[in-house]
N, C-alpha and C positions, 0 to 999 in steps of 0.2 A: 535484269540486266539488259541494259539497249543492246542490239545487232549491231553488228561491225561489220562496214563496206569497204567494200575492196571496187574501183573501178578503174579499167584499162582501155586504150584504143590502140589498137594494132594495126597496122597494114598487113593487107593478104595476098599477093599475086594469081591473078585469075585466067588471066590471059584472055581466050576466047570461050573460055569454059563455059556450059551452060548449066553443070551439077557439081557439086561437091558433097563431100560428106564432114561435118562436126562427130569426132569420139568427146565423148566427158567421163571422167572418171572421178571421183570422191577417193584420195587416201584418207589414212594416216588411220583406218577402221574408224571413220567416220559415218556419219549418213546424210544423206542429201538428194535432191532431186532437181533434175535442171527443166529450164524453158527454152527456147531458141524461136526467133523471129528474123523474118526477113520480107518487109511489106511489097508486098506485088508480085510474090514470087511460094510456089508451095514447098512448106517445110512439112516433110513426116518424119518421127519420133519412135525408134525403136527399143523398147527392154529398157533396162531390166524388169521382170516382172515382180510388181511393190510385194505382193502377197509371197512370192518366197524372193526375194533379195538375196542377192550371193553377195558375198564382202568383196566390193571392188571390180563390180558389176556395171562393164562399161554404158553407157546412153550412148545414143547413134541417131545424128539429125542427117535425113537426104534431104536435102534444100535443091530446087531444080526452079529455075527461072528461064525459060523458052527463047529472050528475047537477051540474055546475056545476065551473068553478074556482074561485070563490073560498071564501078560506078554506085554501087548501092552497100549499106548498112548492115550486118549480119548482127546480131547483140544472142547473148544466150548469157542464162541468170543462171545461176546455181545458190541455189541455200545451203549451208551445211550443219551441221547440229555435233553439237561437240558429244558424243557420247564412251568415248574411247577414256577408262580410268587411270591409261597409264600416261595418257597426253593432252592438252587441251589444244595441242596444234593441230589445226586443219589444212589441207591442200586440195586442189583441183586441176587435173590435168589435163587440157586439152589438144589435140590432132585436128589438125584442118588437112585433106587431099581433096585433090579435084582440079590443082591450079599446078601450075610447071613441075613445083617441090613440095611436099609433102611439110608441113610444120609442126610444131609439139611446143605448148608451153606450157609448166608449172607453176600454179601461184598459191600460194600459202602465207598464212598468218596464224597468229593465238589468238585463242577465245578465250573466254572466263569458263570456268567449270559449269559445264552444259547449257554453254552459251550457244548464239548461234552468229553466222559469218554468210555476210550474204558477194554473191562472186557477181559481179556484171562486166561482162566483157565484151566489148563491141568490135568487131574487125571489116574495116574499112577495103573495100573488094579494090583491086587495082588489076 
């Protein structure tokens, strides 16, 4: 079965920020594991730990750029893996803090029976 993309571009208010933090989370008893980039600026990557996995065991990117965020590109991938028998629906939720207000969005789709759903979302720093 081909992988099913999902791609978004967000705005994100930064203000004068120079950190923020990306939460990601896999529902739906899924599994997944995300990437996060942000070129010229360091991104570190906390948890969950693969070797024991909690069901719905957030990821946590601190992205810290010295000379400001805004103005720059955040992207974070998530792949998902349908492995849940009672649903073939997948979601992905992520939180952005760091900038005035705090944001949260959902995004979700169906796979085919243990399929997989690849998440790419970009959020445009302002």
């Amino acid at each position: 079965m081909p992988d099913i993309t999902v791609s978004e571009l967000i705005f994100y208010e930064v203000g004068d920020a120079t950190e923020l933090t990306l939460t990601v989370v896999v529902g739906e008893g899924q599994v997944g594991g995300s990437a996060a980039d942000l070129p010229g600026c360091s991104v570190h990557r906390q948890g969950p730990d693969l070797e024991n996995d909690e069901d719905d065991a957030p990821t946590r990117f601190t992205v810290r750029c010295p000379d400001g965020l805004r103005r720059k590109v955040l992207t974070c991938q998530t792949r998902v893996k349908d492995i849940n028998p009672d649903t073939d629906r997948t979601s992905v939720t992520h939180t952005l803090e760091g900038g005035p207000r705090a944001d949260s969005q959902t995004f979700s789709r169906v796979a085919s029976t243990g399929g997989r759903v690849i998440y790419t979302i970009s959020y445009v720093l302002v």
